[in-house]
PDB file of N, CA, C and O in Angstrom:
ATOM      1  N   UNK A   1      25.138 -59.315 162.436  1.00  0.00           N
ATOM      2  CA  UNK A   1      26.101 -59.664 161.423  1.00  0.00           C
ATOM      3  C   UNK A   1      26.349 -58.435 160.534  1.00  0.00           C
ATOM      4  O   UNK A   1      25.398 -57.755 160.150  1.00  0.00           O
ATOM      5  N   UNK A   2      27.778 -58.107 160.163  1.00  0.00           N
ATOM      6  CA  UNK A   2      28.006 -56.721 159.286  1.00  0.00           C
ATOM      7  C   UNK A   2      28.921 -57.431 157.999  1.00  0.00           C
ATOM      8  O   UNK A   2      29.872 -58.197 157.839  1.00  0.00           O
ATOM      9  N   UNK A   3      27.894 -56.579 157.168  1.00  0.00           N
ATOM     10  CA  UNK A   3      28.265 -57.452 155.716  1.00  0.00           C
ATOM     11  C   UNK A   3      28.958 -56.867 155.043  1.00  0.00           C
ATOM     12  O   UNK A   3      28.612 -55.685 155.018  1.00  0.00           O
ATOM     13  N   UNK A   4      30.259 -57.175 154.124  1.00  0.00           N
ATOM     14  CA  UNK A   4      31.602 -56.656 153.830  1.00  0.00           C
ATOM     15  C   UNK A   4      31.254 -55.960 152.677  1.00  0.00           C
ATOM     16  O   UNK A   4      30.575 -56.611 151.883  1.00  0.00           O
ATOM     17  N   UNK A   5      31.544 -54.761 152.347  1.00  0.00           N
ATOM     18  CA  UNK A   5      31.235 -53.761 151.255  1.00  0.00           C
ATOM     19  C   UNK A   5      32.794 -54.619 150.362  1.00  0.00           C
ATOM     20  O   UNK A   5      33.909 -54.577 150.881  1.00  0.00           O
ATOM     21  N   UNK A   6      32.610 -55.102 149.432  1.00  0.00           N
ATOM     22  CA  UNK A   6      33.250 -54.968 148.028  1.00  0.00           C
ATOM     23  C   UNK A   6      33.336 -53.638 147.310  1.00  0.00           C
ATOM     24  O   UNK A   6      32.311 -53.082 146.914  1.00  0.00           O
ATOM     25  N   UNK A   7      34.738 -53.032 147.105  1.00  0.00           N
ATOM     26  CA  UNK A   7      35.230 -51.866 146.402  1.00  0.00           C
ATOM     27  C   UNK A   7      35.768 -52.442 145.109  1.00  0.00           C
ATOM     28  O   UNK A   7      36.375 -53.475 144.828  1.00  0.00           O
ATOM     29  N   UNK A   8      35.423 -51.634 144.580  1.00  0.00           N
ATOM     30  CA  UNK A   8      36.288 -51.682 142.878  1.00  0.00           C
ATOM     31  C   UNK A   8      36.568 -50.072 142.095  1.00  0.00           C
ATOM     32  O   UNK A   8      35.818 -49.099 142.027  1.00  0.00           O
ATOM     33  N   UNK A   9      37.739 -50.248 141.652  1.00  0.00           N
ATOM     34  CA  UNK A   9      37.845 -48.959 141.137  1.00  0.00           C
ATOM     35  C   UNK A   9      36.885 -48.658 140.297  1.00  0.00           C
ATOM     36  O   UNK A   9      36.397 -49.548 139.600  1.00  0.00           O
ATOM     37  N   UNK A  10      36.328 -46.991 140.194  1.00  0.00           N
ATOM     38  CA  UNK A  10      35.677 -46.383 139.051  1.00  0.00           C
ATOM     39  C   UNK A  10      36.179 -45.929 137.727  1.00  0.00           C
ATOM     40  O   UNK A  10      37.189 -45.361 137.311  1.00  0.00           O
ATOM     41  N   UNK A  11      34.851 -46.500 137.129  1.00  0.00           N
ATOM     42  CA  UNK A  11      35.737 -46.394 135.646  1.00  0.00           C
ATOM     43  C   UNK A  11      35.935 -45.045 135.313  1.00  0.00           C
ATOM     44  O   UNK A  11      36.682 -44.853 134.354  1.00  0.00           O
ATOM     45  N   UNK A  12      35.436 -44.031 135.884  1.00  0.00           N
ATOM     46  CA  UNK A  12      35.667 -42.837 135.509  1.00  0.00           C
ATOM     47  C   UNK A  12      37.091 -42.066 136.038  1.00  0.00           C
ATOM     48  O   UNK A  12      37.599 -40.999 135.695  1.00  0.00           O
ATOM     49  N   UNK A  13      37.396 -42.831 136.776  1.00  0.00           N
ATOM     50  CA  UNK A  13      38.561 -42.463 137.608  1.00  0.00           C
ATOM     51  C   UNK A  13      39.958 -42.384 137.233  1.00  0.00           C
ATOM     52  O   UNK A  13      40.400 -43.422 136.740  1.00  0.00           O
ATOM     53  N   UNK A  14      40.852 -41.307 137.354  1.00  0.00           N
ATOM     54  CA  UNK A  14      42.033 -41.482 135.999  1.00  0.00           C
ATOM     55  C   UNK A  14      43.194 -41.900 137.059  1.00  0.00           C
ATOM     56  O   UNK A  14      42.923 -42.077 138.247  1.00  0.00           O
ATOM     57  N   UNK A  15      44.352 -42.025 136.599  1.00  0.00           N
ATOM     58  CA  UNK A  15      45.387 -42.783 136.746  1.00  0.00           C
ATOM     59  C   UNK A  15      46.528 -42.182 138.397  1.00  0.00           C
ATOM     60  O   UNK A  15      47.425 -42.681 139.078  1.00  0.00           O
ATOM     61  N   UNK A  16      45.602 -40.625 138.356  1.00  0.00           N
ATOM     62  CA  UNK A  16      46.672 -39.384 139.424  1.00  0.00           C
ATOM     63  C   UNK A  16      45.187 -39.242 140.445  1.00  0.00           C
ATOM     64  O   UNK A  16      45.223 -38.847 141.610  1.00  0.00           O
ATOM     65  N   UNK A  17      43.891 -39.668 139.696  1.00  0.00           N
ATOM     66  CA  UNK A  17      42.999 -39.082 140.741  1.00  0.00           C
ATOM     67  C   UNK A  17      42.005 -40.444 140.836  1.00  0.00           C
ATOM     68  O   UNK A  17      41.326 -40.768 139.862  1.00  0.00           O
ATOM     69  N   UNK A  18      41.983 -41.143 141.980  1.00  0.00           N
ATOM     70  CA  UNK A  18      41.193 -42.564 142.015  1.00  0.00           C
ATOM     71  C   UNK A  18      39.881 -42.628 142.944  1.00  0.00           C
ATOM     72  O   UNK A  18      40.115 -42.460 144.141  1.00  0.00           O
ATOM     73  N   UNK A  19      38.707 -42.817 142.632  1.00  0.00           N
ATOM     74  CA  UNK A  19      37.453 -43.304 143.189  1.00  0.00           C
ATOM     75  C   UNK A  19      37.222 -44.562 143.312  1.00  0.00           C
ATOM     76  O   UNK A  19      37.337 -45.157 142.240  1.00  0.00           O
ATOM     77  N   UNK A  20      36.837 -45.445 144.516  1.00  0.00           N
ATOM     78  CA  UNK A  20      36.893 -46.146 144.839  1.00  0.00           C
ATOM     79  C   UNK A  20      35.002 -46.683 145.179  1.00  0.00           C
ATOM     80  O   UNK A  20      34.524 -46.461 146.292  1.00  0.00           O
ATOM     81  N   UNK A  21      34.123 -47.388 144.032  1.00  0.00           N
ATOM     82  CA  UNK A  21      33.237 -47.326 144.761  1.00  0.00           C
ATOM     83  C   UNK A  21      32.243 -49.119 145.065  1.00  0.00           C
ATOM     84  O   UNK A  21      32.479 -50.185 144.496  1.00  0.00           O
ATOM     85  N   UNK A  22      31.415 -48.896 145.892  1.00  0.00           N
ATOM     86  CA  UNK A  22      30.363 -50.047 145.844  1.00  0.00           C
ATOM     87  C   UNK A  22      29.371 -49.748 145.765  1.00  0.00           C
ATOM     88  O   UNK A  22      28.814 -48.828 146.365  1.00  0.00           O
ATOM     89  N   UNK A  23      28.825 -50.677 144.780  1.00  0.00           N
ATOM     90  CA  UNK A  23      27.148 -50.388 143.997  1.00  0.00           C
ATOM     91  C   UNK A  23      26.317 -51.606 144.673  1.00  0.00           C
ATOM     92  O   UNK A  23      26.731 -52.763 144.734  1.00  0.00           O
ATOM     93  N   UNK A  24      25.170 -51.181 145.131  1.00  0.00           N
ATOM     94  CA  UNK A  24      24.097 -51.689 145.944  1.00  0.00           C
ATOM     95  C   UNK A  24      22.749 -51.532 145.960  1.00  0.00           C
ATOM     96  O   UNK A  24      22.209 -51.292 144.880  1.00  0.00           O
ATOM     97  N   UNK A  25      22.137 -51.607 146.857  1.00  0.00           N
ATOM     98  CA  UNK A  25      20.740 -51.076 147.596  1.00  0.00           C
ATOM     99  C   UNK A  25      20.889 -49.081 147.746  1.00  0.00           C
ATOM    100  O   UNK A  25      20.238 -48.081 147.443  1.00  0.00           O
ATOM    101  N   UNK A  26      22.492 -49.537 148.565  1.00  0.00           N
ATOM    102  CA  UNK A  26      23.038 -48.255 148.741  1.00  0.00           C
ATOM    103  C   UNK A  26      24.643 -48.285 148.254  1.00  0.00           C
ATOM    104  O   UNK A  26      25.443 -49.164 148.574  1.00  0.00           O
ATOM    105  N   UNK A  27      24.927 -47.147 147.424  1.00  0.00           N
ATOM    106  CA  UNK A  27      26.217 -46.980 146.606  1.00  0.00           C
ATOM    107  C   UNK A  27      27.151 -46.037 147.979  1.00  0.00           C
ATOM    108  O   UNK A  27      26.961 -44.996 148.608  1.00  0.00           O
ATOM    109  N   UNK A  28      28.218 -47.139 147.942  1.00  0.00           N
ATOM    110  CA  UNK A  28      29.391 -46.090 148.962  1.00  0.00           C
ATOM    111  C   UNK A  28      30.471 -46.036 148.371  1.00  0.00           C
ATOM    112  O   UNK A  28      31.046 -47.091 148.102  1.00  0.00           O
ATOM    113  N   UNK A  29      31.274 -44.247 147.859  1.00  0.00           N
ATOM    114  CA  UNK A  29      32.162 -43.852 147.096  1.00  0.00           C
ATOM    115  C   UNK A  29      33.268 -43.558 148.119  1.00  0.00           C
ATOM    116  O   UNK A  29      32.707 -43.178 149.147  1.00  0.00           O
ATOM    117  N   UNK A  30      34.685 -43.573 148.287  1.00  0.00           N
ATOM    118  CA  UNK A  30      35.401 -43.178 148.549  1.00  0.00           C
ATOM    119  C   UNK A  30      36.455 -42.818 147.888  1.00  0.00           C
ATOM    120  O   UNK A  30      36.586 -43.036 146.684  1.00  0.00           O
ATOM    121  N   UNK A  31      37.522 -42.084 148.787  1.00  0.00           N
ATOM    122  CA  UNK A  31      38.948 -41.557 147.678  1.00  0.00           C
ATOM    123  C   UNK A  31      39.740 -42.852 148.012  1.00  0.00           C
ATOM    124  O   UNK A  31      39.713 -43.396 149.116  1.00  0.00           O
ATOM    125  N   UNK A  32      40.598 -43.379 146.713  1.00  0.00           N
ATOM    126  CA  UNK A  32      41.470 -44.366 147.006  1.00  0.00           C
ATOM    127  C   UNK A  32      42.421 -43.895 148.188  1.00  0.00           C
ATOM    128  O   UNK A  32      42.443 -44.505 149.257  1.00  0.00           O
ATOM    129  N   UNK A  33      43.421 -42.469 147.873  1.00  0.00           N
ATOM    130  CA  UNK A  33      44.197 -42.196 148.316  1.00  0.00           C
ATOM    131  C   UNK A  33      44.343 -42.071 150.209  1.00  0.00           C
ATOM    132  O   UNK A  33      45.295 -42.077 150.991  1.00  0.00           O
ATOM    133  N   UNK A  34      42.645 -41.949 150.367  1.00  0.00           N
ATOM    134  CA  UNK A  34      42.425 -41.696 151.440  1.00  0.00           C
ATOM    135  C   UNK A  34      40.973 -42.523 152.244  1.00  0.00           C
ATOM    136  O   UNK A  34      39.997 -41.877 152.627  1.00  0.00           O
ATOM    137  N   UNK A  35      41.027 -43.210 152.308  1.00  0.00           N
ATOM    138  CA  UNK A  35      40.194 -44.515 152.188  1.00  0.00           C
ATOM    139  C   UNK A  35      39.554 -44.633 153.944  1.00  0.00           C
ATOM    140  O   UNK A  35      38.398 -44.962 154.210  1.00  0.00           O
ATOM    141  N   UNK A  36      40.787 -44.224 155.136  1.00  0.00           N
ATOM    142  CA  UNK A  36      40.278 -44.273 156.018  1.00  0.00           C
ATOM    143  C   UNK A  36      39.312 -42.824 156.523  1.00  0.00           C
ATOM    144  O   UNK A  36      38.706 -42.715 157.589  1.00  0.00           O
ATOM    145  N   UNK A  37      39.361 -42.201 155.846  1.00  0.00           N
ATOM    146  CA  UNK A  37      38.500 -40.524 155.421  1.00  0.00           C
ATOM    147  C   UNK A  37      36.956 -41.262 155.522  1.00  0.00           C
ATOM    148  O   UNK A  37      36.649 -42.437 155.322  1.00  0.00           O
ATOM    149  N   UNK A  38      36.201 -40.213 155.872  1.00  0.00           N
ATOM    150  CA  UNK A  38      34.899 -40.676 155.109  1.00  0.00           C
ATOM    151  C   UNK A  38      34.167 -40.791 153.725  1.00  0.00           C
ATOM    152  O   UNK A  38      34.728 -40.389 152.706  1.00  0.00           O
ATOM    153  N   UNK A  39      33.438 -41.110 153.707  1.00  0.00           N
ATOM    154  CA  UNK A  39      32.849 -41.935 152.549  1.00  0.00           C
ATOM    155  C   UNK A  39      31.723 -41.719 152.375  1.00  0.00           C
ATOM    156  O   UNK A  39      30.911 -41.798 153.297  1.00  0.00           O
ATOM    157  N   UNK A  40      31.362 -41.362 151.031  1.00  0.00           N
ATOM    158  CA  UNK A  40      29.621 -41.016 150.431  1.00  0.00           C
ATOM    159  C   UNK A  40      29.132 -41.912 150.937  1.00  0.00           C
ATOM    160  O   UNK A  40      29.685 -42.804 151.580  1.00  0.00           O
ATOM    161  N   UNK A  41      27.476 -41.702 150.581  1.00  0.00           N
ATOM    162  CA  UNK A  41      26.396 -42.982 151.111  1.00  0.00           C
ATOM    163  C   UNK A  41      25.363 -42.305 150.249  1.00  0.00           C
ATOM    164  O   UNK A  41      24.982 -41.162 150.502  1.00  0.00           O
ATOM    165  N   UNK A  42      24.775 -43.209 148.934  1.00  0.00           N
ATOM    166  CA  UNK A  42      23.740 -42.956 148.346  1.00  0.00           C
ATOM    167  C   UNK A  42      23.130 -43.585 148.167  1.00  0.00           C
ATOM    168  O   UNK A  42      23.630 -44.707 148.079  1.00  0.00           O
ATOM    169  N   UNK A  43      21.337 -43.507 147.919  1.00  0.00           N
ATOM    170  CA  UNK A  43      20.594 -44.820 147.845  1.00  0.00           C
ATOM    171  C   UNK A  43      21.169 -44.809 145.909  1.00  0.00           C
ATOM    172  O   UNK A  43      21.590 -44.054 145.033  1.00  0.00           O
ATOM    173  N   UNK A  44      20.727 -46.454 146.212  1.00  0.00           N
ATOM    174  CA  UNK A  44      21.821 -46.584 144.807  1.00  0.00           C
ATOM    175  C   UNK A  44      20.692 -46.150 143.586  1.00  0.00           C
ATOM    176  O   UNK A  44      21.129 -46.162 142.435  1.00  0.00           O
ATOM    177  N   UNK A  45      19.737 -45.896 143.727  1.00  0.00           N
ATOM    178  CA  UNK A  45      18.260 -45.141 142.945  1.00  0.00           C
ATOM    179  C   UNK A  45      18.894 -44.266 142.443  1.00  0.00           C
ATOM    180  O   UNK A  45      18.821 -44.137 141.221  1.00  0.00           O
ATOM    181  N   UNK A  46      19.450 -43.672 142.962  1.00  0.00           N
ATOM    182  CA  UNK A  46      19.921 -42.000 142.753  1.00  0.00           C
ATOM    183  C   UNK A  46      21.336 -41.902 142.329  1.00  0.00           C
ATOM    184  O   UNK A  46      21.732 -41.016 141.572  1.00  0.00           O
ATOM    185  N   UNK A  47      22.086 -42.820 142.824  1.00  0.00           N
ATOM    186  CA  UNK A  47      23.085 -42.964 141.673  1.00  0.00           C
ATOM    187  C   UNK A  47      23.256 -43.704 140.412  1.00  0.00           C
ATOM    188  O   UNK A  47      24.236 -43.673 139.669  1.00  0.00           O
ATOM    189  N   UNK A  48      22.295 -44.295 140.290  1.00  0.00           N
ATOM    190  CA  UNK A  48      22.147 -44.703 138.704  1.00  0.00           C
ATOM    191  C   UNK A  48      21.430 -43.246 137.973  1.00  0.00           C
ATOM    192  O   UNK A  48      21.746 -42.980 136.814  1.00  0.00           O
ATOM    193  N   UNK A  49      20.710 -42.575 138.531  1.00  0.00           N
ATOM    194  CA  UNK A  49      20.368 -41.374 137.754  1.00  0.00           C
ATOM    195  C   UNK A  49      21.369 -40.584 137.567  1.00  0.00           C
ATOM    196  O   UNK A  49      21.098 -39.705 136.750  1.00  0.00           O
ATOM    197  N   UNK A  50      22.147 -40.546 137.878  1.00  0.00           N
ATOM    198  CA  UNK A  50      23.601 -39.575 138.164  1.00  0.00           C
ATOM    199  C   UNK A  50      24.097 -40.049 136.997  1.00  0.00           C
ATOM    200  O   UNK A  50      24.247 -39.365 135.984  1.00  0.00           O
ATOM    201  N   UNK A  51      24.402 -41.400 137.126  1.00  0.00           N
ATOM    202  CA  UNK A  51      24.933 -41.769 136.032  1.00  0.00           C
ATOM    203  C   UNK A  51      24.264 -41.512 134.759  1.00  0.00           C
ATOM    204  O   UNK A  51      24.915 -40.996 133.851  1.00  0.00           O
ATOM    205  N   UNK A  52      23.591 -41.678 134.668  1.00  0.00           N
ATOM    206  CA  UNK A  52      22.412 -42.084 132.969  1.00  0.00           C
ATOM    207  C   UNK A  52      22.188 -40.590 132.657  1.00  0.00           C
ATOM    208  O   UNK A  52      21.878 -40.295 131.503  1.00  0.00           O
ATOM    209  N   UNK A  53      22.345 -39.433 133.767  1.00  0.00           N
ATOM    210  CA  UNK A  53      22.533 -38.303 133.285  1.00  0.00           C
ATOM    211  C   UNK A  53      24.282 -37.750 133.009  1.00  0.00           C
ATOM    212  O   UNK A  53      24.642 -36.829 132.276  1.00  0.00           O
ATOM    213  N   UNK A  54      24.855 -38.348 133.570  1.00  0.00           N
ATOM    214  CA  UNK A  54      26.129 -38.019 132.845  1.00  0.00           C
ATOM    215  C   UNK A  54      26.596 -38.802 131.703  1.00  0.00           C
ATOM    216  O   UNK A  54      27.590 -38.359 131.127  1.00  0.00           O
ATOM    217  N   UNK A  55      26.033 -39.956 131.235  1.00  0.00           N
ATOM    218  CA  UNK A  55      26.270 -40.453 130.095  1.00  0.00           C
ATOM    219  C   UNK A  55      25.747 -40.273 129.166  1.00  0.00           C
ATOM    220  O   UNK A  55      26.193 -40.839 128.167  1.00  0.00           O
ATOM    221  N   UNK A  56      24.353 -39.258 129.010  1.00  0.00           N
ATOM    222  CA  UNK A  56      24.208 -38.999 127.805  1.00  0.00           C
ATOM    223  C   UNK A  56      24.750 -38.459 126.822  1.00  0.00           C
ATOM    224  O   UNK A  56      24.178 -38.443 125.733  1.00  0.00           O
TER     225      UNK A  56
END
């Protein structure tokens, strides 16, 4: 069974340049514009540190 990744835009993402991502176990980012392109793959551990270091 293959289980459907839910996308939602990123909030960091501006209006001419769009990120497209899903937050998980494992976080998968893509470009809106180009969606059938490939696509990040991070354990999602490591993208919450990403984050919490860019939001300080």
């Amino acid at each position: 069974m293959t289980s459907e990744i839910t996308w939602h835009k990123s909030s960091y993402s501006s209006s001419s340049s769009c990120v497209e991502v899903s937050e998980g176990p494992t976080t998968h980012l893509r470009d809106t514009q180009h969606r059938a392109q490939a696509q990040l793959n991070v354990p999602g551990s490591e993208w919450n540190a990403l984050l919490s270091v860019l939001t300080r």
